[in-house]
PDB file of N, CA, C and O in Angstrom:
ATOM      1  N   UNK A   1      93.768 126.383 113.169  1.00  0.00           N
ATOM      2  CA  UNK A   1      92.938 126.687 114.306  1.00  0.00           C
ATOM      3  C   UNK A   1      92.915 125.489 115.245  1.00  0.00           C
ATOM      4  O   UNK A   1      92.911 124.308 114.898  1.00  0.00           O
ATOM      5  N   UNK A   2      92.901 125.915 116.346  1.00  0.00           N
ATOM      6  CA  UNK A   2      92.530 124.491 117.770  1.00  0.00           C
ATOM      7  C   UNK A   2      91.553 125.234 118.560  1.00  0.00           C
ATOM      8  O   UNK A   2      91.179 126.374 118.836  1.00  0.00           O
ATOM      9  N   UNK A   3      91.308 123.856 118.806  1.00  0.00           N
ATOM     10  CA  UNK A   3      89.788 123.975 119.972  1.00  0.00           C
ATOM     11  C   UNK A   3      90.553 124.410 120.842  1.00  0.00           C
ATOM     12  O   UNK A   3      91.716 124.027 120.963  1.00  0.00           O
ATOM     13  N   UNK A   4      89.669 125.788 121.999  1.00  0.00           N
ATOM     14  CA  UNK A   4      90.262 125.420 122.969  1.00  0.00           C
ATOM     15  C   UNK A   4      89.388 124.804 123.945  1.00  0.00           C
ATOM     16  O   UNK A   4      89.742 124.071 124.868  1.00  0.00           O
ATOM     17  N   UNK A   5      88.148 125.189 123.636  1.00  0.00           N
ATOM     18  CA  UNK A   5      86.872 124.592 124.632  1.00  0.00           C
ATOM     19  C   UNK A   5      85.682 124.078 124.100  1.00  0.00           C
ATOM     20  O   UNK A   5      85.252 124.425 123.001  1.00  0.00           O
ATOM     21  N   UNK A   6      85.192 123.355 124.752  1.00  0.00           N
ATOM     22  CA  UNK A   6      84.011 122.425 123.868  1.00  0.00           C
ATOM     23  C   UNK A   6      82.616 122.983 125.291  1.00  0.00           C
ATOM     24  O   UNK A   6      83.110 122.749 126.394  1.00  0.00           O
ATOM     25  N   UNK A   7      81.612 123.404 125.388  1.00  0.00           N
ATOM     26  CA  UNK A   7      81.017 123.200 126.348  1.00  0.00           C
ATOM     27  C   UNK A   7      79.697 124.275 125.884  1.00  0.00           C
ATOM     28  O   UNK A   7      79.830 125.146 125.025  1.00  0.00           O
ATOM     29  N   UNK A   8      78.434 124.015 126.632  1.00  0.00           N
ATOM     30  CA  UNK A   8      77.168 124.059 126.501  1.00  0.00           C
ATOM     31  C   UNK A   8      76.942 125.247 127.436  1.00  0.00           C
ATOM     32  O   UNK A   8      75.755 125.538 127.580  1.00  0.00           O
ATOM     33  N   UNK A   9      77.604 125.809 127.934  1.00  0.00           N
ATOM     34  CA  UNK A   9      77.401 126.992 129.092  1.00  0.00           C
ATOM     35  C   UNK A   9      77.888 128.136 128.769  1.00  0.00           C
ATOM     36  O   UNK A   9      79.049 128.419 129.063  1.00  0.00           O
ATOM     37  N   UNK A  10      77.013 129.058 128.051  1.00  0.00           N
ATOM     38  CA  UNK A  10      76.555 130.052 127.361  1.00  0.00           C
ATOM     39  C   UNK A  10      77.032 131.124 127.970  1.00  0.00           C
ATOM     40  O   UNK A  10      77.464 132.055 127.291  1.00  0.00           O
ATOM     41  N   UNK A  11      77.036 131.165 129.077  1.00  0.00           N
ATOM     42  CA  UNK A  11      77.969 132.780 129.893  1.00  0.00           C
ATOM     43  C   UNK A  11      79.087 132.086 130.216  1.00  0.00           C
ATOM     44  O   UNK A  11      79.975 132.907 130.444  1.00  0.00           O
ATOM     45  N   UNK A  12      79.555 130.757 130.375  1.00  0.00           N
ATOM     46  CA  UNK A  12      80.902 130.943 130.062  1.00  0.00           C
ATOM     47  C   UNK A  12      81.827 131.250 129.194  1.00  0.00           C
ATOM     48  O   UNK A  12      82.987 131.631 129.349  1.00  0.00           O
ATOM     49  N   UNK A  13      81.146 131.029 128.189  1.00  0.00           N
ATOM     50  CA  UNK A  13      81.810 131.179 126.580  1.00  0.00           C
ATOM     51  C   UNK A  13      81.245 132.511 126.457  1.00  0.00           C
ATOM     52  O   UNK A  13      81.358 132.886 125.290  1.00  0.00           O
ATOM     53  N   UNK A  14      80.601 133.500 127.305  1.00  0.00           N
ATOM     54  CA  UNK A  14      80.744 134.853 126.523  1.00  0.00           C
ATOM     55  C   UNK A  14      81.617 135.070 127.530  1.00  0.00           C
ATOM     56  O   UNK A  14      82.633 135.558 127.035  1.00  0.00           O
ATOM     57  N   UNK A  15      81.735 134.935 128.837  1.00  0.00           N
ATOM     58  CA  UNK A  15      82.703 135.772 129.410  1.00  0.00           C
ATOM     59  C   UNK A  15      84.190 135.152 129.168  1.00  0.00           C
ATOM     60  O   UNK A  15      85.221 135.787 129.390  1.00  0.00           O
ATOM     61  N   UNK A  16      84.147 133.856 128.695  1.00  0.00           N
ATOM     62  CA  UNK A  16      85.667 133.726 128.370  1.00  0.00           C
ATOM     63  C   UNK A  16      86.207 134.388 126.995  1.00  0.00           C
ATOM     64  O   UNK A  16      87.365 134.368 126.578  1.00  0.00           O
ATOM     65  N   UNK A  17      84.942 135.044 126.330  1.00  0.00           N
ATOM     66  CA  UNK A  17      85.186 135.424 124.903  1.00  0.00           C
ATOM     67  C   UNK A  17      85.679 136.652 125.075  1.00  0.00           C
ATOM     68  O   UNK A  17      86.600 136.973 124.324  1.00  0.00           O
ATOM     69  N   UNK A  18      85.213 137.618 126.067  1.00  0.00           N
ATOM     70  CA  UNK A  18      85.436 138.645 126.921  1.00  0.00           C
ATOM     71  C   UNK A  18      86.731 138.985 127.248  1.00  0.00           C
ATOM     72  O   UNK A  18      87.317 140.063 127.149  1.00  0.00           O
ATOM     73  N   UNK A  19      87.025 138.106 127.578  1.00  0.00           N
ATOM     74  CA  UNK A  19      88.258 137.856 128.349  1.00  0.00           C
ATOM     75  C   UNK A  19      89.344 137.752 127.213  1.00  0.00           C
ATOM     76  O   UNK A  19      90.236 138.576 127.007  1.00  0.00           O
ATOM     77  N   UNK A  20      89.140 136.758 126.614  1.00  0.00           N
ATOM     78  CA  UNK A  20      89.728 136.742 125.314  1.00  0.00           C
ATOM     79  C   UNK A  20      90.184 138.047 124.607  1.00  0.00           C
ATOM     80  O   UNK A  20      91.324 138.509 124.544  1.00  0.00           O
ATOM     81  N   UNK A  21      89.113 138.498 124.128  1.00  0.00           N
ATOM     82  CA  UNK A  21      89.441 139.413 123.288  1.00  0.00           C
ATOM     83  C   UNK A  21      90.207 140.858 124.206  1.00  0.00           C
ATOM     84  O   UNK A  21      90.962 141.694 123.710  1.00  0.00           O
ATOM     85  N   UNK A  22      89.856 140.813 125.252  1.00  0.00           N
ATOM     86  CA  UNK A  22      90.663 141.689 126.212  1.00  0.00           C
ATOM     87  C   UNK A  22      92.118 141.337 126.097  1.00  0.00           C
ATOM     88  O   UNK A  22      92.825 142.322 126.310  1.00  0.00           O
ATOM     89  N   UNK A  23      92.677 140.416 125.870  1.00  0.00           N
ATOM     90  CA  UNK A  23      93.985 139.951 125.764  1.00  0.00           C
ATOM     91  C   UNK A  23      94.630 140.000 124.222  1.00  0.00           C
ATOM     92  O   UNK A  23      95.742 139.671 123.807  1.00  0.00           O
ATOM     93  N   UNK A  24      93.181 140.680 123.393  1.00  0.00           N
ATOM     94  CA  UNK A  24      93.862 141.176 122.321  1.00  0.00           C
ATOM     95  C   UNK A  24      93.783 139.183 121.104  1.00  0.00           C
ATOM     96  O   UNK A  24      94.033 138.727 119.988  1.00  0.00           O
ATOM     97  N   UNK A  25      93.463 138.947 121.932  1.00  0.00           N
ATOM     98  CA  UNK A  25      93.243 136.869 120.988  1.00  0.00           C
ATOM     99  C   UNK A  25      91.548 136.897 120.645  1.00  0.00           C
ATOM    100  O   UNK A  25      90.562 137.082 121.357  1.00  0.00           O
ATOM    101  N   UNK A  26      91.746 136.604 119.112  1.00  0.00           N
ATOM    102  CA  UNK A  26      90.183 136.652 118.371  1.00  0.00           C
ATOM    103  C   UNK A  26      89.704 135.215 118.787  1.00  0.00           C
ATOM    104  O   UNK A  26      90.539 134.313 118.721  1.00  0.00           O
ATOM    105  N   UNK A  27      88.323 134.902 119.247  1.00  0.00           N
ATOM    106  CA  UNK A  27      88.450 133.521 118.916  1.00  0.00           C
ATOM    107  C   UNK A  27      87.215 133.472 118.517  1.00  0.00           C
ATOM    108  O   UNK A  27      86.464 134.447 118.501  1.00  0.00           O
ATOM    109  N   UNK A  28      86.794 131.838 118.016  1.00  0.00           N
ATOM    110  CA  UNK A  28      85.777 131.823 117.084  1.00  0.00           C
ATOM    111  C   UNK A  28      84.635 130.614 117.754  1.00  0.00           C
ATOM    112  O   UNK A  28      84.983 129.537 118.240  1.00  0.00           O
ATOM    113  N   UNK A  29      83.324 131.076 117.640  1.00  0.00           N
ATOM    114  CA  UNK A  29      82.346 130.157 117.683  1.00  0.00           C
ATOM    115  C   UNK A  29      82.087 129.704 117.003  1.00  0.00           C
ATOM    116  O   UNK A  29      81.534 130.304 116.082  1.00  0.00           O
ATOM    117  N   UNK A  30      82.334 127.973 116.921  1.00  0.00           N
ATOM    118  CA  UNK A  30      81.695 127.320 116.520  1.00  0.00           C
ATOM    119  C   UNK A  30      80.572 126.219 116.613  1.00  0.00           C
ATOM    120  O   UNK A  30      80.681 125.502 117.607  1.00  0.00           O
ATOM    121  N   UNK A  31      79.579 125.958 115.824  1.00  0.00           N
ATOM    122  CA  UNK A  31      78.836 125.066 116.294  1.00  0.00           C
ATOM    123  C   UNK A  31      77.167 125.987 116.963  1.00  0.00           C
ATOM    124  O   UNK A  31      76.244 125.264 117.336  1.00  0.00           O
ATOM    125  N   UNK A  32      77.027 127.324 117.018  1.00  0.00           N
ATOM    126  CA  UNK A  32      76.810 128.133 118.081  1.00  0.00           C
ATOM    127  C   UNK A  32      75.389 127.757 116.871  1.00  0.00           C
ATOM    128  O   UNK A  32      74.507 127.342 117.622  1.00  0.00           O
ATOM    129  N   UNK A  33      74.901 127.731 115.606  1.00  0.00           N
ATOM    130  CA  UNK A  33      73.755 127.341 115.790  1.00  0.00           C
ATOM    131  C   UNK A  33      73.393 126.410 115.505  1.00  0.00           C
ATOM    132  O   UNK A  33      72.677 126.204 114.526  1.00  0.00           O
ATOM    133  N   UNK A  34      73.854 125.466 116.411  1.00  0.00           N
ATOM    134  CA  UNK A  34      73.582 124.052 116.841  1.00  0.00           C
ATOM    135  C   UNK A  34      73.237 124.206 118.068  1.00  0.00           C
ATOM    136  O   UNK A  34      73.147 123.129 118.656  1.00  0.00           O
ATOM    137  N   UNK A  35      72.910 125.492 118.956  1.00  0.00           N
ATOM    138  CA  UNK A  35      72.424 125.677 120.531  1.00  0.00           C
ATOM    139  C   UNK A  35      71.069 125.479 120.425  1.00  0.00           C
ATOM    140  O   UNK A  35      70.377 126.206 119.712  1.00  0.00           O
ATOM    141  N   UNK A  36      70.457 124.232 121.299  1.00  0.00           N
ATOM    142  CA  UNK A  36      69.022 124.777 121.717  1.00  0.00           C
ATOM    143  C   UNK A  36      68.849 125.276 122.457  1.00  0.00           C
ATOM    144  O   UNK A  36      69.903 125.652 122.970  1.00  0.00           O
ATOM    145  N   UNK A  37      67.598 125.750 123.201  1.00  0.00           N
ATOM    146  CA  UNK A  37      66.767 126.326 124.057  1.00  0.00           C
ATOM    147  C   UNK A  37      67.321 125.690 125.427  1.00  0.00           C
ATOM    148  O   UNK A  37      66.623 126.115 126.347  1.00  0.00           O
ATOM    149  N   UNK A  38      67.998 125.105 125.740  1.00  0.00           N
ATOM    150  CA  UNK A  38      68.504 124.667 126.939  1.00  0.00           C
ATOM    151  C   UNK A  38      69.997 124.752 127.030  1.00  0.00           C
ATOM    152  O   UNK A  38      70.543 124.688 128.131  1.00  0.00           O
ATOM    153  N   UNK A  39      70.555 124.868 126.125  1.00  0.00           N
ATOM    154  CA  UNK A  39      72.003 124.540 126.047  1.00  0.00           C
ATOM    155  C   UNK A  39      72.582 123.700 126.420  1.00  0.00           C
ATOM    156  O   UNK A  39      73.378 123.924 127.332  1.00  0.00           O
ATOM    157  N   UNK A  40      72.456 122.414 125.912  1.00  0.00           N
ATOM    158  CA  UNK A  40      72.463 121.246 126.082  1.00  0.00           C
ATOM    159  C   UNK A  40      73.515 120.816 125.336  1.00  0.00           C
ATOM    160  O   UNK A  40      74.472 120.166 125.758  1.00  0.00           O
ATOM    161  N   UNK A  41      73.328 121.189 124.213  1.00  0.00           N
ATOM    162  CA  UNK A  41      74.118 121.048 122.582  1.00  0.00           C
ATOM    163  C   UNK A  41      75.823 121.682 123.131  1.00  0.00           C
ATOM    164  O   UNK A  41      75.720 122.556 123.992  1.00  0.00           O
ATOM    165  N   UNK A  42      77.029 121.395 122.797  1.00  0.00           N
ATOM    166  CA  UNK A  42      77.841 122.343 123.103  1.00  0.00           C
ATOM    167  C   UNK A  42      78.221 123.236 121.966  1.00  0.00           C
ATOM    168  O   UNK A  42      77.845 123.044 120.810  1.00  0.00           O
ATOM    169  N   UNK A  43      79.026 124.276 122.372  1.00  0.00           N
ATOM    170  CA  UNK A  43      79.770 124.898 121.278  1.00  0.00           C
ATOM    171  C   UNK A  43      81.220 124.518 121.733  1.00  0.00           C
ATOM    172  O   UNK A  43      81.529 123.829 122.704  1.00  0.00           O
ATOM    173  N   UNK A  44      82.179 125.223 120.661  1.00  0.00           N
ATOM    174  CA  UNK A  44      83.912 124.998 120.290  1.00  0.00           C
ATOM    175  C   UNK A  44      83.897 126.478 120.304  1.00  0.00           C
ATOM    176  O   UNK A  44      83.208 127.220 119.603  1.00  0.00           O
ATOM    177  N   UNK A  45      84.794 126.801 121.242  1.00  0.00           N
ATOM    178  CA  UNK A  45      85.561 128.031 120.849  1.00  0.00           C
ATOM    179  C   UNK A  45      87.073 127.892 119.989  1.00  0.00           C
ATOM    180  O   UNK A  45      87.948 127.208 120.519  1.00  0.00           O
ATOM    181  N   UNK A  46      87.309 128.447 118.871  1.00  0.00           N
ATOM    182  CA  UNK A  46      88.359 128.513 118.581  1.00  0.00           C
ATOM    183  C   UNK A  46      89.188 129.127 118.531  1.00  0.00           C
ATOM    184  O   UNK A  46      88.845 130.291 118.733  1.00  0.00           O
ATOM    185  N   UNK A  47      90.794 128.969 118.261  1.00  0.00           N
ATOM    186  CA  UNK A  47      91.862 130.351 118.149  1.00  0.00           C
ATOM    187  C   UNK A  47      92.587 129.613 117.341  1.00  0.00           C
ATOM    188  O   UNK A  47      92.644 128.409 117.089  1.00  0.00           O
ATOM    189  N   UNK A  48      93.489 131.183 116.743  1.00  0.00           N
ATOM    190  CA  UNK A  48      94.324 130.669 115.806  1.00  0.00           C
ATOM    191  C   UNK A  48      95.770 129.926 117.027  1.00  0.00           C
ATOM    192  O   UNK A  48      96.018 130.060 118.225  1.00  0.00           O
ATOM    193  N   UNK A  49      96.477 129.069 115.743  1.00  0.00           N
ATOM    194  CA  UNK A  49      97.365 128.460 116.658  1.00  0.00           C
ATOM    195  C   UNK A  49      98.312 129.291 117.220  1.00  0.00           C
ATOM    196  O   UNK A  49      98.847 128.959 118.278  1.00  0.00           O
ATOM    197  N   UNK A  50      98.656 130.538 116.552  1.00  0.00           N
ATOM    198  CA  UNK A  50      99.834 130.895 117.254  1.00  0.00           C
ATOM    199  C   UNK A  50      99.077 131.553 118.922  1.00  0.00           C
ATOM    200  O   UNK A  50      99.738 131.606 119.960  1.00  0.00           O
ATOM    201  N   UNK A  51      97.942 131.890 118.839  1.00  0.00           N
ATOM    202  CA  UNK A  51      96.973 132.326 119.923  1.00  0.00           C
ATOM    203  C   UNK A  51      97.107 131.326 120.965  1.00  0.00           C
ATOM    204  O   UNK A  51      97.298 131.771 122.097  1.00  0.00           O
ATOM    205  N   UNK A  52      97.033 129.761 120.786  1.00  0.00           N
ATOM    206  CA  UNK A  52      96.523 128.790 121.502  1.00  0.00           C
ATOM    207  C   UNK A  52      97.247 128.467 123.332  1.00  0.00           C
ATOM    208  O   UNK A  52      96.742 127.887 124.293  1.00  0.00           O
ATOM    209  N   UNK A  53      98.251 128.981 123.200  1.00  0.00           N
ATOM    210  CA  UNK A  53      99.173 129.260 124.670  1.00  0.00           C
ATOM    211  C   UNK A  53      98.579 130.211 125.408  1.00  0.00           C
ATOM    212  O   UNK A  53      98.600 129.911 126.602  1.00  0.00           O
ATOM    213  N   UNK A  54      97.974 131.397 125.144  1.00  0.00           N
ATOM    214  CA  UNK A  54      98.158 132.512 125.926  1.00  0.00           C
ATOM    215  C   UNK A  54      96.873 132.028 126.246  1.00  0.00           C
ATOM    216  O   UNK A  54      96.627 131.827 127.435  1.00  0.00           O
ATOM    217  N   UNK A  55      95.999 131.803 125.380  1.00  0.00           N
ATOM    218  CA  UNK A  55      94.311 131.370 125.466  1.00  0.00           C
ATOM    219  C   UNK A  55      94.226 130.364 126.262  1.00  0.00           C
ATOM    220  O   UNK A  55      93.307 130.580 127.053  1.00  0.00           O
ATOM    221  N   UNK A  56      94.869 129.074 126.508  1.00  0.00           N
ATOM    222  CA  UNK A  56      94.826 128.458 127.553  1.00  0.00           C
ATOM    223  C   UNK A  56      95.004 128.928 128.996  1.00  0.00           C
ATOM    224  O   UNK A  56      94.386 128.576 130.000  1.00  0.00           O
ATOM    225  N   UNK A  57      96.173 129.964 128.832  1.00  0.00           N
ATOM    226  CA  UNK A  57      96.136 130.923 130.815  1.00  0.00           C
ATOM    227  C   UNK A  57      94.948 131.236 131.109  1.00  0.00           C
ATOM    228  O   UNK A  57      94.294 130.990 132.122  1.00  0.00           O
ATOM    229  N   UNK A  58      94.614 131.954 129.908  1.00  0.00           N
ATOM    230  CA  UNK A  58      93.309 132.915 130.318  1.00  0.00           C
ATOM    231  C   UNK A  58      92.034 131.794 130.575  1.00  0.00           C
ATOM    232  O   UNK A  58      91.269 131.833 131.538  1.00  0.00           O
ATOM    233  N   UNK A  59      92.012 131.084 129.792  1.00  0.00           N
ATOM    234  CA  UNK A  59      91.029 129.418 130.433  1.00  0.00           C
ATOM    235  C   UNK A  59      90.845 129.105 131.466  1.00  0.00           C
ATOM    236  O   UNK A  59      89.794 128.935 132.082  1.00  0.00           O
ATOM    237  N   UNK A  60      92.602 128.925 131.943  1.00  0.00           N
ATOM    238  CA  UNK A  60      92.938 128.345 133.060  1.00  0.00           C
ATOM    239  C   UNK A  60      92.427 129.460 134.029  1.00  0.00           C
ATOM    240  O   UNK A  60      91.550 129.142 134.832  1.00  0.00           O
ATOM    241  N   UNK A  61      92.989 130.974 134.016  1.00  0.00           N
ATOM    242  CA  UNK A  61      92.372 131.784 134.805  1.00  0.00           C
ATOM    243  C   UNK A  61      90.867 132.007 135.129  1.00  0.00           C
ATOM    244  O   UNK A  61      90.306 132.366 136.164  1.00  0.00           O
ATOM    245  N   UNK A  62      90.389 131.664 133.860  1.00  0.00           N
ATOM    246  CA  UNK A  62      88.518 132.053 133.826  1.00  0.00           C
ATOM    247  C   UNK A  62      87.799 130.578 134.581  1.00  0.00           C
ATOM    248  O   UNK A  62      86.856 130.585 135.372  1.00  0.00           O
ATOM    249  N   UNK A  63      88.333 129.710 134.221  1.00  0.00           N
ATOM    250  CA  UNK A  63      88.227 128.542 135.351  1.00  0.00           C
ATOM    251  C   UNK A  63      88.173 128.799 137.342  1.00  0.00           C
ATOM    252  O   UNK A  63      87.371 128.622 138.259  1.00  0.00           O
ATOM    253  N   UNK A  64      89.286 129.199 137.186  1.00  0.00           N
ATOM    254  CA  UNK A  64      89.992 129.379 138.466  1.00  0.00           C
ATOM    255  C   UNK A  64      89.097 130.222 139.115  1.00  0.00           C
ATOM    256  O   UNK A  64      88.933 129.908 140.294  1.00  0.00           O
ATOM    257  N   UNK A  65      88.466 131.185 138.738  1.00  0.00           N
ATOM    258  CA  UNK A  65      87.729 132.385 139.320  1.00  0.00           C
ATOM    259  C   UNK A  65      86.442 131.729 139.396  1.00  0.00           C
ATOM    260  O   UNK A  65      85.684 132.174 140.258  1.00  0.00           O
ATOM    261  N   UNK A  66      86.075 130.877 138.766  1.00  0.00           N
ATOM    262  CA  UNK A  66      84.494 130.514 138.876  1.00  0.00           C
ATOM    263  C   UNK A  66      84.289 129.528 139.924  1.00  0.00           C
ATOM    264  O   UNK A  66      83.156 129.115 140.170  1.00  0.00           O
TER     265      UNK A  66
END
C-alpha cells in the first residue's frame, strides 16, 4: 500500500474517495479516528500499489477542479 494523501480536510477526502471509487480504485482511511472536532489531526488515504498511478490523475484532477 502507498499513501497517496495525508490531509485534515474532510470533504476532500470524501469527495476524492468518491472519485476514487468511481474509477473502480478501493482506497483506504487511515488514521480517520485520530480526527477531532476540528479536523486539525490529518488522515492518509491509501491504495494498493498497483492502484497508485491512476489514483494520482484522479488527485491531480480533484485538485485541479477545486
Amino acid at each position: 500500500m502507498k499513501e497517496l494523501i495525508r490531509t485534515g480536510d474532510r470533504v476532500f477526502i470524501s469527495y476524492l474517495t468518491y472519485r476514487l471509487s468511481e474509477a473502480g480504485i478501493e482506497s483506504f482511511g487511515m488514521d480517520a479516528h485520530m480526527q477531532n472536532s476540528l479536523g486539525i489531526l490529518p488522515q492518509r488515504i491509501m491504495v494498493v500499489d498497483e492502484d497508485y498511478g491512476a489514483a494520482q490523475r484522479i488527485l491531480d484532477e480533484v485538485r485541479r477542479e477545486g
